[in-house]
C-alpha positions in Angstrom: -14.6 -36.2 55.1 -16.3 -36.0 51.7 -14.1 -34.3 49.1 -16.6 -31.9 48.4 -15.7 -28.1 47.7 -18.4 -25.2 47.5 -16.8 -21.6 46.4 -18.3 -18.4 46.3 -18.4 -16.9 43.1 -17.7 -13.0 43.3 -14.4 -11.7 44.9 -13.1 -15.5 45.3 -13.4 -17.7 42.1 -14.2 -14.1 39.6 -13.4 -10.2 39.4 -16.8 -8.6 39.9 -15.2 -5.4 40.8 -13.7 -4.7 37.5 -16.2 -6.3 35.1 -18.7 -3.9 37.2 -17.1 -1.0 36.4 -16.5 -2.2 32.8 -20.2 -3.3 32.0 -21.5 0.1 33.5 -18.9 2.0 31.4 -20.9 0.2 28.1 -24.2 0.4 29.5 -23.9 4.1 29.6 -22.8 4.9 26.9 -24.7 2.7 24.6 -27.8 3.8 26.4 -27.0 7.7 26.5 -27.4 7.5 30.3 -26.8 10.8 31.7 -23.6 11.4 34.3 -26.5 11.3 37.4 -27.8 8.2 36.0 -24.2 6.6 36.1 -23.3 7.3 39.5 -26.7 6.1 40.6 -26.4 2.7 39.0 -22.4 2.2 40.1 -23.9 3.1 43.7 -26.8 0.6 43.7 -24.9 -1.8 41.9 -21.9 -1.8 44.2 -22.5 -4.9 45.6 -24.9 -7.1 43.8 -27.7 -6.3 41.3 -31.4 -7.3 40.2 -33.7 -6.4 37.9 -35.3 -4.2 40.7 -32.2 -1.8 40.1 -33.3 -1.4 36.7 -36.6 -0.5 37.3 -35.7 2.2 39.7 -33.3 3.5 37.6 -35.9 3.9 35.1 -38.5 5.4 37.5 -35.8 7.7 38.7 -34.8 9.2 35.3 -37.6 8.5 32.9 -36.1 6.2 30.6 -38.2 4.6 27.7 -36.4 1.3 27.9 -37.8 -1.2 29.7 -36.2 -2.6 32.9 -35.7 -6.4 31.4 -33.8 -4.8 28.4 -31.9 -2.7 30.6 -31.3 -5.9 32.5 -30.7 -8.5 29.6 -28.1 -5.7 28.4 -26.6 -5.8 31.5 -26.3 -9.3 32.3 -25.0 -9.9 28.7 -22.1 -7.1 29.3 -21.5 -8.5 32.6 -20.7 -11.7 31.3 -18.6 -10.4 28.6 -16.6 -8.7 31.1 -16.1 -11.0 34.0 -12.6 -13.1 34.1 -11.0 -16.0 35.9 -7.4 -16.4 36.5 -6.0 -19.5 34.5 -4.2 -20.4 37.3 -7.9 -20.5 39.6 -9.1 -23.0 36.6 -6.3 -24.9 36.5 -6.7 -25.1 40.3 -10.2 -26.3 39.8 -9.2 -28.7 36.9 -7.0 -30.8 39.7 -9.4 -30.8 42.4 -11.9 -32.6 39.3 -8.9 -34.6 38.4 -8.3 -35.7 42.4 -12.2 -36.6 42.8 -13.1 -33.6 44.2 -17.0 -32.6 44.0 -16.9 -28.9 43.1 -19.8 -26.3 44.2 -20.7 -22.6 44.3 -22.8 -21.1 46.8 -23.3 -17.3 45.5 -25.3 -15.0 46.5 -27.3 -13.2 43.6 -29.6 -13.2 40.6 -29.6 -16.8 39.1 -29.3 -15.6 35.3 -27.0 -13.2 36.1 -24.2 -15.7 38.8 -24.7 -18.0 35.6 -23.6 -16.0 32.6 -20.7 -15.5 34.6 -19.9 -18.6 35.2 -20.1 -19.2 31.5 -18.7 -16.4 30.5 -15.3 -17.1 32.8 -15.3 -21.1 31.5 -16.0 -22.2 35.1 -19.4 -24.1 34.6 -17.3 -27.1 32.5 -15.7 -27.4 36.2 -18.6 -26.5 38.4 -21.3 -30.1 39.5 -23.8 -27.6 40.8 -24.6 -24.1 41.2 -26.9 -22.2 44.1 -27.4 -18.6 43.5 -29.2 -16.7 46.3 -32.0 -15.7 43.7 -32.9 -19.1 42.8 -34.7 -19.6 46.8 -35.1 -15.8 47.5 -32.9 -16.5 50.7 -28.9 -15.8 51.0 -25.9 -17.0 52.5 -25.3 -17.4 55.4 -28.8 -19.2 55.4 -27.6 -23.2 55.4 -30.7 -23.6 53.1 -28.9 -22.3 50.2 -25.8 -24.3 51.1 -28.6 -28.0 50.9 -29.4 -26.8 47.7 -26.4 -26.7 46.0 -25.1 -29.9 47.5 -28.5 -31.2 46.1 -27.6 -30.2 43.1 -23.7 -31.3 43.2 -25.6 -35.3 43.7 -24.3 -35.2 47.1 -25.5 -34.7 51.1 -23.8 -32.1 53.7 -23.9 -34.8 56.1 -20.9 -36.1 54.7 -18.9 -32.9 55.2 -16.5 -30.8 53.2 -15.5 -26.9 52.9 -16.5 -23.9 51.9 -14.5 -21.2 50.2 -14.8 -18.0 50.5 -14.0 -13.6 50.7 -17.2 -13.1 52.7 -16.7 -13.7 56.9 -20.3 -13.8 57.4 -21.7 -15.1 54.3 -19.2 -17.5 53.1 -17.4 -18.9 56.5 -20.7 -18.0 58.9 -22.6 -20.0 56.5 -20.5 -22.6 56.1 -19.9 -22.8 59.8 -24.0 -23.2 60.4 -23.9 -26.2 57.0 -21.2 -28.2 59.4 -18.4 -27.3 56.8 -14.8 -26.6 57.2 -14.1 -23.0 56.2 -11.5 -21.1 54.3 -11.4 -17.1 54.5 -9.8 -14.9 51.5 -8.3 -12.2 53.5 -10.0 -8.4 52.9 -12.8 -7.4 54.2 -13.3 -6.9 58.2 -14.0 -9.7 60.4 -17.3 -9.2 62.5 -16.9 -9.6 66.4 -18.0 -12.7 68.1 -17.6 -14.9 64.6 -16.0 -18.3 64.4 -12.6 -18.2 63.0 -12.2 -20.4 60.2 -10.0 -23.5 59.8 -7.5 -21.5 57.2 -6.6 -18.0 56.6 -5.5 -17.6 52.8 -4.6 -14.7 50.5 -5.6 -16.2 47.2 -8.2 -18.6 46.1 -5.5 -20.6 44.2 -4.1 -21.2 48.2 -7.0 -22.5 49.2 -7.6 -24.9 46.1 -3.7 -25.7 47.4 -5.0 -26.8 50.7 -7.8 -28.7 49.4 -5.5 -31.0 47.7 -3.3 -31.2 50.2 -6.0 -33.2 51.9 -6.3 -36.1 49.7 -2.9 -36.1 49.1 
């Protein structure tokens, strides 16, 4: 099997949950948004976010910004905010080190799944990225999972794994792209999925298994 590793980038390889909460906290207050305005964008935004958000938000409450400020604002705080464990990029650092040809499937607004992967220091240790927003399809469509190995210089014929927090997205997905699957723990596991190959707690176990297999 190829050594070849695709990640998911929010809630397995970076914190979304807590720069969320942080960038809103900013965006609020440097924009006087009101406490209804708040509460609508942490709702909305509670699982991903576009520039479609912005421009309800605006319709919503009559603001005089414009929804690509709002949104440039955003994606700048969100990138400020975002963090990687050291120990995950060290973990990447050694896959790169054992040959290892390292992905990220994501679903999301390109800009956005890249300023965080800047902002974190993980693009130095990424080969290619496919954000969901690049195609206009998501995971667990295998169409996103060809691009990004098109983009990593390699084929998914050759095999390899995916690594991810979401069942359906991340291991689903990887099931349909012929890839060997690891699950972070967390969220609940649909009926009548695939189990995948490993069960982990951490991303940093996963990266541990990974190298166990060219070891």
């Amino acid at each position: 099997m190829a050594r070849l590793a695709f990640f998911d980038l929010d809630g397995t390889l970076a914190d979304r949950q807590s720069a969320l909460s942080d960038a809103l906290t900013c965006l609020c207050r440097s924009r006087k948004l009101s406490p209804d305005a708040e509460q609508w964008l942490r709702t909305a935004l509670a699982d991903r976010a576009t520039i479609g958000d912005f421009a309800r938000l605006r319709e919503a409450f009559g603001l005089e910004a414009s929804a690509a400020d709002l949104w440039q604002e955003y994606v700048g705080l969100m990138a400020a905010a975002v963090t990687c464990r050291p120990e995950v990029l060290e973990g990447l650092a050694r896959l790169r080190a054992a040959a290892w040809t390292i992905g990220v499937v994501t679903n999301g607004a390109g800009d956005i799944q890249r300023a965080k992967l800047a902002g974190t220091g993980l693009a130095s240790l990424v080969d290619g990225v496919a954000a969901s927003g690049d195609l206009e399809i998501r995971k667990p469509d295998p169409r996103l999972f060809e691009l990004a190995a098109s983009r990593c210089g390699v084929s998914l014929a050759d095999g390899g794994w995916m690594v991810g927090d979401n069942p359906a997205g991340d291991v689903g997905g990887g099931h349909q792209a012929g890839l060997r699957t690891i699950w972070l723990r967390g969220r609940p596991w649909p009926d009548g999925l695939p189990s995948a190959h490993h069960v982990v707690d951490d991303v940093t176990d996963a990266i541990a298994i990974l190298l166990a297999e060219t070891e």
